[in-house]
N, C-alpha and C positions, 0 to 999 in steps of 0.2 A: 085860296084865302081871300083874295077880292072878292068872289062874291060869297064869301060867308060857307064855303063847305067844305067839309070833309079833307082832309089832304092825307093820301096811301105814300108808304114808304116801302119800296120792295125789298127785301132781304134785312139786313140787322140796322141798315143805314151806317154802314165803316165803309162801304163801297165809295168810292172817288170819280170825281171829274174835276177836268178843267173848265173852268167858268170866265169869261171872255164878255163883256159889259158889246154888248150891239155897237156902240159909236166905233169901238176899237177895228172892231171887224170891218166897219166901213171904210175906215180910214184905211187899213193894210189894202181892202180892195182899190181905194184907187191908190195907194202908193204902187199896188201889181198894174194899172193900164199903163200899156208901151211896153212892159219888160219881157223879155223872152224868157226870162231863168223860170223857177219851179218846180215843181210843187211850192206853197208854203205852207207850213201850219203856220194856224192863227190861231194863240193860247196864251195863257198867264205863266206858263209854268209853274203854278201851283195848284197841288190836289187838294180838294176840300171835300171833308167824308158829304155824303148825302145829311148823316142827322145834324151836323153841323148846318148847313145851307136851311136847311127848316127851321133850325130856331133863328139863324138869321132874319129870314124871312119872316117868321114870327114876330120877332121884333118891330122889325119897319113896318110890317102891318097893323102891328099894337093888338094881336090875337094872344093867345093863350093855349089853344085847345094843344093838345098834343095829336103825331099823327097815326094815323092807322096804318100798323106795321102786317104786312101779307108775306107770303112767301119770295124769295129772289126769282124772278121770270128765267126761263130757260134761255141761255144766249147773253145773258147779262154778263160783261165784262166787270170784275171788283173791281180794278184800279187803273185810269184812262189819265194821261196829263201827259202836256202835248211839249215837244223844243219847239218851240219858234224863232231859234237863233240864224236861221239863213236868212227870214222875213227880215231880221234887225239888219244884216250883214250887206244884203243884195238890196234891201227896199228901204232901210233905215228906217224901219216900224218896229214900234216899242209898244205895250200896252199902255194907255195912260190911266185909266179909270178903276182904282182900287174896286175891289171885291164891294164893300160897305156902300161905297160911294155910287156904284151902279144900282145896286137894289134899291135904294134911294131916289135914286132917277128914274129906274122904273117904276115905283110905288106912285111917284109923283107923277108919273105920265096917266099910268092906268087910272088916278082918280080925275082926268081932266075930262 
């Protein structure tokens, strides 16, 4: 969408992930320097379909186009969304950056 092309959506876009805004993931990373415990996940705990996340997207980009929907890839998981309640527990890391509010920051990064 920044630069003006095309965006594919594979499968019907009801497929899910968890969406994690980059500051948050840095923060949990050094909340983890020093600790022995782990694994963490590092997740929102909420799933948000794929065609959901495009019109989002859409939006903060101020586009319109709709996307070009192809077949689901082979090995595509439908629905991924992560606990991250040991990271809260053991690291006292939380997400802070709404879903809305990161796209935001990134749109605003990518046009600097």
């Amino acid at each position: 969408m920044a630069k003006g092309e095309p965006t594919t959506i594979f499968g019907d876009g009801s497929q899910t992930r968890d969406f994690v805004y980059v500051g948050d993931v840095v923060d949990a990373l050094l909340a983890a320097v020093g600790k022995s415990g782990g694994p963490y996940n590092v997740g929102t705990g909420e799933e948000t379909p794929i065609a959901d996340l495009h019109r989002a997207c859409a939006a903060v980009a101020g586009v319109e186009n709709a996307p070009r929907v192809e077949e689901a890839r082979l090995g595509d998981v439908h629905r991924s969304v992560l606990d991250s309640g040991r990271a809260a527990r053991e690291l006292g890391w939380r997400p802070r950056v709404t879903q809305a509010d990161g796209l935001r920051r990134t749109w605003a990064w990518m046009q600097e």
